[in-house]
C-alpha positions as CSV (number, residue, x, y, z in Angstrom):
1,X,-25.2,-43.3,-55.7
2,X,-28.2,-44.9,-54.5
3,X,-27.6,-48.2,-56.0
4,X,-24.5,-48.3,-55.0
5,X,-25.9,-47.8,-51.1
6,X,-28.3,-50.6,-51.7
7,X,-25.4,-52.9,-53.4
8,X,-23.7,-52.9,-50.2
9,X,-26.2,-52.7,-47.7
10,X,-27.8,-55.7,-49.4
11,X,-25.6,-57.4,-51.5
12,X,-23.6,-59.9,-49.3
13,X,-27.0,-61.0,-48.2
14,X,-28.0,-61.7,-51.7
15,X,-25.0,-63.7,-52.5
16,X,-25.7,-66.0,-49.4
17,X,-29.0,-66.7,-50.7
18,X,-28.2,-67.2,-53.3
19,X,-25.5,-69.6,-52.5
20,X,-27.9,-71.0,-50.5
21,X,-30.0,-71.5,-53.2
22,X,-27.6,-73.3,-55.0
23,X,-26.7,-76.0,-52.5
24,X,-30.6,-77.2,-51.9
25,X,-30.5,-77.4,-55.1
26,X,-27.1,-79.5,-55.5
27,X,-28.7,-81.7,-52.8
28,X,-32.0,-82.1,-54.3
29,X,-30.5,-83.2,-57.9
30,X,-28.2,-85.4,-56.0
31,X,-30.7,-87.0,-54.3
32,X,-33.0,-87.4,-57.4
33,X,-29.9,-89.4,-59.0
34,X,-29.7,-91.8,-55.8
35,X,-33.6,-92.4,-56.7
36,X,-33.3,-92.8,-60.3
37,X,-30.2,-95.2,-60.0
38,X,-32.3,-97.8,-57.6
39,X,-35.7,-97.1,-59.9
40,X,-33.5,-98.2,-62.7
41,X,-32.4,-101.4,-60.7
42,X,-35.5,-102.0,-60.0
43,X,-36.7,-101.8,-63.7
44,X,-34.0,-104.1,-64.4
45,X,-35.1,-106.6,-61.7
46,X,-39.1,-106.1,-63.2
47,X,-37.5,-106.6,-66.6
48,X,-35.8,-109.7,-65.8
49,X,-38.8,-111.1,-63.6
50,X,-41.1,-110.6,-66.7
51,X,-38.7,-112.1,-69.4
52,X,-38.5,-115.4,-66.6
53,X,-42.0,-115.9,-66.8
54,X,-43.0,-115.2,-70.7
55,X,-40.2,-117.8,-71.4
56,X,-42.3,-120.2,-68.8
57,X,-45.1,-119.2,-70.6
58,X,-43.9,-119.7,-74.0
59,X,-42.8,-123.4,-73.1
60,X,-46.1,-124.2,-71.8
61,X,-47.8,-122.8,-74.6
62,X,-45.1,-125.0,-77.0
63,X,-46.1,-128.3,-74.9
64,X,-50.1,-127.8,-75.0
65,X,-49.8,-127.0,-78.6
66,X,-48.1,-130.2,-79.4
67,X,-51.1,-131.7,-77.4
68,X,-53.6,-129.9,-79.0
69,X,-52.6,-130.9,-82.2
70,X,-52.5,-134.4,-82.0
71,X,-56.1,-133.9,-80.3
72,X,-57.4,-132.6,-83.4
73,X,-55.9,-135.1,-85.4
74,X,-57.8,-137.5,-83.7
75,X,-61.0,-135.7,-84.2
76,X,-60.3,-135.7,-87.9
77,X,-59.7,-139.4,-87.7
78,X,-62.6,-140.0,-85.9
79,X,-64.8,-137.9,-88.2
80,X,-63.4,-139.8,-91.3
81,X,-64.2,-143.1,-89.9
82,X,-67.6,-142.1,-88.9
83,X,-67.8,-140.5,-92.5
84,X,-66.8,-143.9,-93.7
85,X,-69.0,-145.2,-91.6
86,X,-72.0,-143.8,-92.4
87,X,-71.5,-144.0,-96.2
88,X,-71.0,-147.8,-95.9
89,X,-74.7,-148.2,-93.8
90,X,-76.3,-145.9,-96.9
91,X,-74.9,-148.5,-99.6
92,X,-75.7,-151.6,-97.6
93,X,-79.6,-149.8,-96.6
């Protein structure tokens, strides 16, 4: 009998808060989605902003490695003919 006395002196105020309960909740989870939807825009925009620039980077990277090869070409050139060069100055010393 004694539960039953507690069931309805306290029940309804257990549902409420319950209820109540459940609504923050509701909200809060609701309002974690609004926040994940624009953090995932704005991993899409950081996403987008990095591919931009490593594609800028990889043509830079293309043009000075067409430079730098030639460059070393002409070092090897240059160090033949000195090669050549030097070897004529031994026979002719």
């Amino acid at each position: 009998m004694e539960n039953l006395q507690l069931l309805e002196q306290f029940g309804s105020n257990a549902y409420r808060m319950q209820n109540d309960f459940i609504d923050a909740s509701t909200e809060k989870f609701s309002s974690a989605g609004r926040v994940t939807g624009r953090m995932d825009a704005d991993l899409a925009g950081l996403q987008e902003r990095t591919s931009v620039v490593n594609r800028k980077r990889k043509m830079d990277q293309d043009a000075v490695s067409e430079k730098l090869s030639n460059t070393e070409w002409q070092i090897l050139e240059l160090q033949m003919k000195n090669y050549q060069i030097e070897v004529s100055g031994a026979v002719w010393s």
